[in-house]
N, C-alpha and C positions, 0 to 999 in steps of 0.2 A: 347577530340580530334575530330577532324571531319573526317568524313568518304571519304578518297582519292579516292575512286570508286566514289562519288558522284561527277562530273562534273559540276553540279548546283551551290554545295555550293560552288567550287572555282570561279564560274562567281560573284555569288551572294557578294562574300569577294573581291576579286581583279580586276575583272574587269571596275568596278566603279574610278580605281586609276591609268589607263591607261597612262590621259591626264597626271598626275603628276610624275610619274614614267617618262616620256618622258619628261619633262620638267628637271627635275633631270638628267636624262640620260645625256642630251644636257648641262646641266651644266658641267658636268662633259667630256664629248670628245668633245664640240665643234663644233661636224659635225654632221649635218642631218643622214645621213645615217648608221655611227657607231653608234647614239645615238637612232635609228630604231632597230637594230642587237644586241645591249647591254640591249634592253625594250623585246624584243624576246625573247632570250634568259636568261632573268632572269623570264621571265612569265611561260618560259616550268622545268625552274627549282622549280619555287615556283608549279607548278602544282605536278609536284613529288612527291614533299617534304610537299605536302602540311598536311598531316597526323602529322607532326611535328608542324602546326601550334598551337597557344593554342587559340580557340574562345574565345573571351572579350579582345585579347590583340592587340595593336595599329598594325591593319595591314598593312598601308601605313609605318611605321616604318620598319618593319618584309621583305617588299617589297624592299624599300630604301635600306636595309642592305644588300641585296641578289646581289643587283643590286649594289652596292658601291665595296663588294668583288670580283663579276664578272671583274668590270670595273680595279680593281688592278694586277689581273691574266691576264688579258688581256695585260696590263702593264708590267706586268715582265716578261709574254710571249716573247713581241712582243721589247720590250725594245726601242720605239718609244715616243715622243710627241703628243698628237694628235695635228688634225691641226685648225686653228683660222677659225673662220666663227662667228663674235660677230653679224652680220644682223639677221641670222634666228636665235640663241641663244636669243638673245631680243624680235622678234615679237613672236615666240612661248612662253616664259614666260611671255609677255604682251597678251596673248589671255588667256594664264591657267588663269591669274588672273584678270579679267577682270570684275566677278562677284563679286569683292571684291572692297567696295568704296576703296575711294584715301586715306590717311594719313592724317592727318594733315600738308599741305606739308605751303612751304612761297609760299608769292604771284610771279607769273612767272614758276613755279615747278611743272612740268607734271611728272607723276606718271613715265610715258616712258621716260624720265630722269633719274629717280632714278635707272631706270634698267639700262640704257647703263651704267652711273656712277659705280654701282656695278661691272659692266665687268671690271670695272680698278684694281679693288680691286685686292691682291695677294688670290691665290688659298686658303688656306687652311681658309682661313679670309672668303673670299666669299662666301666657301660653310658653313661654320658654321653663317653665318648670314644670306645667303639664306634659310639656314634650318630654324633655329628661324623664322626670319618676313615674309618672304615670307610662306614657309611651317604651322608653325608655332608649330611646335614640343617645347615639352620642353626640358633642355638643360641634363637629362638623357637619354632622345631618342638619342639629336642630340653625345652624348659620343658612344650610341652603335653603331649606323649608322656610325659614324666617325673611331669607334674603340680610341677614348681616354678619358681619364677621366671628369669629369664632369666641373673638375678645369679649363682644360684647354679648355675644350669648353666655357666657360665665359671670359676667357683670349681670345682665337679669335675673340669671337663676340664683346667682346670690340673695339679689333683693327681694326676690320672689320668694325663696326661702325664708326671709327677713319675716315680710308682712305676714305668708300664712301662719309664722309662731304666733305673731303676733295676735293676728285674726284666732288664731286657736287658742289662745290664750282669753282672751275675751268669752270668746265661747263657754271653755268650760270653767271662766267665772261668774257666766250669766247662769249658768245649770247650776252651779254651788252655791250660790245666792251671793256670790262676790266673797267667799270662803274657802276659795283653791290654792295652796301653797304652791301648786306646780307652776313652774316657768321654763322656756325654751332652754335646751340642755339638762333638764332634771327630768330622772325618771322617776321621780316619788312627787307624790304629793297626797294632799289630805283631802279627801272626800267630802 
């Protein structure tokens, strides 16, 4: 167990996982600002608690969960939607992951595509596929963060999968003028 008096070891464990925790956050409310106050506020809780953490176990998972629970209590709290703001949602998830090459994408297929596209995706799709590819958890992390079984985190990520072709697909036949040969599983298409 780590030593909760020790201040260091929680910078040294959490701090490093700030940018992603916020990037998380922001998936999840949408807004700048709640998704500041929901990364606060699960940082002062994981400091806490942090005696509970177990060293060697995935602490951006451990972080995710704190911070996925907060954001539901906050929800049943406040019995609200958060509100849409998909502009800074995108350019913040396109800076987190900015050190990470592109995909394999088709030709025409900016990585800053694939994200807006993912914003079409329905919720619970997006964030279990956020979690996988973008995160890149595997799919018993992404059941505890999520709070479901492992089953059906491979059932979202599929669907999730599904819709952003889809949504990408649309995309880059709205930029072609509805003149794009590419579809989910081809890597050519016509410009």
């Amino acid at each position: 167990m780590p030593d909760a008096a020790d201040p260091t070891e929680f910078e040294r464990t959490a701090l490093p996982l700030l940018p992603d925790c916020y990037a998380f956050a922001l998936s999840l409310t949408r807004d700048a600002t709640d998704a500041e106050d929901l990364v606060q506020e699960t940082f002062l809780r994981a400091q806490r608690s942090f005696d509970q953490f177990e060293p060697g176990t995935h602490a951006k998972a451990w972080l995710f969960t704190i911070l996925r629970r907060l954001h539901i209590d906050r929800h049943r709290r406040a019995k609200v939607r958060p509100s849409y703001q998909p502009e800074e949602e995108m350019e913040v998830l396109a800076v987190a992951r900015t050190e990470e090459p592109a995909a394999d994408l088709p030709p025409g297929v900016e990585p800053g595509d694939v994200l807006a596209a993912l914003d079409e995706v329905p919720d619970p799709f997006r964030l279990a596929v956020r979690l996988r590819d973008i995160d890149g958890f595997p799919y018993q992390e992404i059941g505890r963060i999520l709070g479901v079984p492992p089953g059906t985190v491979m059932s979202r990520i599929h669907r999730g999968r599904e819709s952003l072709k889809q949504a990408l697909v649309l995309r880059m036949e709205r930029r072609a003028g509805g003149r794009t040969g590419w579809r989910p599983g081809s890597t050519t298409g016509t410009p």
